[in-house]
Every structure is written in structure tokens, then in C-alpha cells.
N, C-alpha and C positions, 0 to 999 in steps of 0.2 A: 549724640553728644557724650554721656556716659555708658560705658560697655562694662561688663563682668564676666569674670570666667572666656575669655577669649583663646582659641585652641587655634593658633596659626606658627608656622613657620613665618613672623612678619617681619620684613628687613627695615632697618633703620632708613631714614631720607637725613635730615641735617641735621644729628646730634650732636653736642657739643662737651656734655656734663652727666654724670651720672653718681647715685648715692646707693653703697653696698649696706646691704644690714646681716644685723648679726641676731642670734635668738633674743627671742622677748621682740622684737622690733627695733632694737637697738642702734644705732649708725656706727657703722664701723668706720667707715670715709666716703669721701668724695673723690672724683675721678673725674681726669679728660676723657673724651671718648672720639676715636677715630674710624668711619665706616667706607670701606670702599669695596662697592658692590654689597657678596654677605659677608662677607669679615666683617667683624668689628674687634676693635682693639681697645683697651682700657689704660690707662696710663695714671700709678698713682704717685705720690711724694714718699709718703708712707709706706714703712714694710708690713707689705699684707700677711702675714704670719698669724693672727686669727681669721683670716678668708677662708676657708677651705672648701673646695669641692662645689654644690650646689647650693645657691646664693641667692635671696631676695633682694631684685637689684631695681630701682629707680631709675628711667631715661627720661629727657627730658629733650624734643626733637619739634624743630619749629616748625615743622609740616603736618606731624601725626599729632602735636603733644604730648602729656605728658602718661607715661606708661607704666605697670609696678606690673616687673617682667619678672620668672623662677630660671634663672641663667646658669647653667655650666661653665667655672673658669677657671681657665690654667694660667698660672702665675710663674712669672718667673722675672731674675733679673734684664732691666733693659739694656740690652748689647750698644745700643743708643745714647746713652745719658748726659754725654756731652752737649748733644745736639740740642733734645729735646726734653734737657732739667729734670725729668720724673724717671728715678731710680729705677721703677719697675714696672711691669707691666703684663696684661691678661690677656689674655687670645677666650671671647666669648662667644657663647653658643644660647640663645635665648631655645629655650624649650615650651616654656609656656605664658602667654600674655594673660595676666590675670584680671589686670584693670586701663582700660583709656578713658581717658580725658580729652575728649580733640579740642585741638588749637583754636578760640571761638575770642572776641574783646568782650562778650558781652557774658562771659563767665564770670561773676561775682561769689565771692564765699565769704561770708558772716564775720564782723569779727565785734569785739568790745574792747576797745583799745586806746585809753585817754592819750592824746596827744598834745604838746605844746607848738602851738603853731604861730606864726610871725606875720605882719605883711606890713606894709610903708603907712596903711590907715587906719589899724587895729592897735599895732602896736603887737607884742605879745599876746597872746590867749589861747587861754587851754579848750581844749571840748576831745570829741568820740568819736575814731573812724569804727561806724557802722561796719563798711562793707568796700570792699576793695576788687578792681581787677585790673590786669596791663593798662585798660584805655584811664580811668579816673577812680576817684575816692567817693562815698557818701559821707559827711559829716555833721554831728550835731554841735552845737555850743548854745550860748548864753549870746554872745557876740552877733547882732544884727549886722549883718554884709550883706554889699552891693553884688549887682549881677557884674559878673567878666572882671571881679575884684582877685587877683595875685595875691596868693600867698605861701608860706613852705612851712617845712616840716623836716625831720632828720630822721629815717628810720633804717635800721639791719634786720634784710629781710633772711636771706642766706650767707651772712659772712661779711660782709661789706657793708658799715652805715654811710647810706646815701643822702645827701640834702635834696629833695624834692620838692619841685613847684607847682602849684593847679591854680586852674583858676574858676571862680563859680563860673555857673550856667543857669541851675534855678533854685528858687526858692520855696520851704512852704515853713508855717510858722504852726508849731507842735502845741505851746502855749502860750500865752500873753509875752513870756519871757525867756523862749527856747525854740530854737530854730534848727531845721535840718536842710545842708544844700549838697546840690548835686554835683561833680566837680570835674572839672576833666584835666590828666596828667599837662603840664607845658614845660617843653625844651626839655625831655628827660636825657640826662647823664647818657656817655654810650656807657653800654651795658649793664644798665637799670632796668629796662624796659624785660630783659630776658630775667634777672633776678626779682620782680615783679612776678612773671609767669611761672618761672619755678615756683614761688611761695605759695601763688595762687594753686596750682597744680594739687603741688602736694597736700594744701591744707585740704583741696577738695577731697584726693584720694582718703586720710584719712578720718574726716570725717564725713564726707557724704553730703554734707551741707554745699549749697547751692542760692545763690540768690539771684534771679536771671530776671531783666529790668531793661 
């Protein structure tokens, strides 16, 4: 499930997305990402004019998941731009996999995170997503709910605030007056479901934290 220090020539399966860093760990941007066979192509909006040379790059690939690869890239402008909107573009060479994450729903990562949540029989109410992955949310509140009760929530996980809907599944009651339920995602937004596994991915890489349930 978690690998370190991985030494493969490993070729991309269905990437979509990737995030370049800069020293300190910093984000320098995000990128489309184009693979066919071992080419891989990068495509960004931004002039990469802090990129330079050998690069700690993020994939995010819904076969492998998600990966924090040490990549060689050459940048240059896109002879393309008309077509395909993104000014510029990298012709990449992954050299060393340092960390995977495989693609799993039952990947959970920690969080503490007060949210305002909504439903047709609560009304309003705040409470704590615990712990999050693609399939659903853990939540605590004050707020006693029904099982298979609907409700949402709004959150930006990568860039996009999405409104999202879960609905319980189970209950357990923490104290006389504070309850924790188990939730699972319903009807997610397209392309929710992958900014979800991104966020998930990466919080895992960097902090190592895991919560598997």
C-alpha cells in the first residue's frame, strides 16, 4: 500500500495531473499531464521560468496512484497553444520514484476539520470531519442523525470548492451528547471524486498519517 525509496524506470498508466516543487518544498505549479507509452508530456499555463533542470514532481495516476517522483524536464514553449490552451510545455523523464501510494477507497488520512454542514432535517450544523477518503467522510457533531440521513457540505480540496453530499451509514455515540457517524460520499460532482484522491494522496505523502477502517 505505502512504498519508499522506490528505484524503477516506472511508466505512467492514466495520468492526468501533476504538481512541480520548488526548494523548501514549495509548489511551483500544477500541470496537465500527457502519457503515451514512456513519453510523458507536461503541459503548463504558467511560464516555468523557476523550473529548472531536476525537479520534485507529484503524479497523480488512477491506476498506480499517487506518486512523489525526482523527474528531469525540459521545458519549452508549446508549438501548440492554440489547440491545447497551455503556453508551455515539458518533455519528462522520471529518474527516481521516491514514494507510492496505491490507488485503494479504503485509504483514509486524519484530519481536524470543523465543518458547516446542512440537511432537509437538521437544518444547519456544524461538527469535525475526522477522517476522509474517495469512498466517504467520518464525522463528529452535537447533531443526533438518522441512519441513510443526506446531507452536504462545501469544501476546496485542490483548487475547486465543491458542494458535496453523504449520506450516514452508522452510528456510535462518543458521549451523552456527541456523536460520531460513518458516511459515505452520494452522487459526487464529476470530477470530485479524483480531487478527493488527490488531496487524499498527498496529505498522505506528506504526512505519513494513515487511518485504514
Amino acid at each position: 500500500m505505502y512504498k519508499k525509496e522506490v528505484f524503477a524506470s516506472m511508466v505512467l498508466k492514466e495520468c492526468e495531473r501533476c504538481i512541480l516543487y520548488g526548494p523548501g518544498g514549495k509548489i511551483l505549479m500544477k500541470g496537465r499531464v500527457e502519457v503515451a507509452g514512456e513519453s510523458i508530456m507536461l503541459y503548463f499555463e504558467k511560464n516555468p521560468e523557476f523550473a529548472k533542470g531536476k525537479l520534485l514532481v507529484d503524479f497523480f495516476d488512477t491506476q498506480l496512484g499517487y506518486l512523489r517522483t525526482f523527474c528531469e524536464i525540459t521545458f519549452r514553449k508549446n508549438p501548440n497553444y492554440l489547440q491545447r490552451k497551455e503556453a508551455w510545455e515539458g518533455r519528462c523523464k522520471i529518474l527516481k520514484v521516491l514514494e507510492t501510494v496505491q490507488r485503494q477507497k479504503d485509504i483514509r488520512v486524519k484530519l481536524k476539520l470543523e465543518k458547516l454542514f446542512s440537511s432537509a432535517k437538521q437544518g444547519d450544523f456544524y461538527g469535525v470531519i475526522e477522517n476522509i477518503s474517495a469512498g466517504g467522510v467520518y464525522i463528529t457533531t452535537s447533531k443526533p442523525m438518522s441512519k441513510n440521513e443526506l446531507f452536504s457540505f462545501y469544501h476546496n480540496f485542490v483548487g475547486k470548492n465543491w458542494k458535496l453530499q453523504a449520506v450516514t451509514l452508522w452510528a456510535k455515540r462518543i458521549t451523552d451528547d456527541y456523536f460520531g457517524y460513518g458516511c459515505r460520499f452520494a452522487d459526487l460532482p464529476e470530477g470530485a471524486e479524483m480531487d478527493i484522491r488527490q488531496f487524499v494522496y498527498q496529505r498522505q505523502l506528506h504526512t505519513g498519517e494513515l487511518d485504514i477502517r
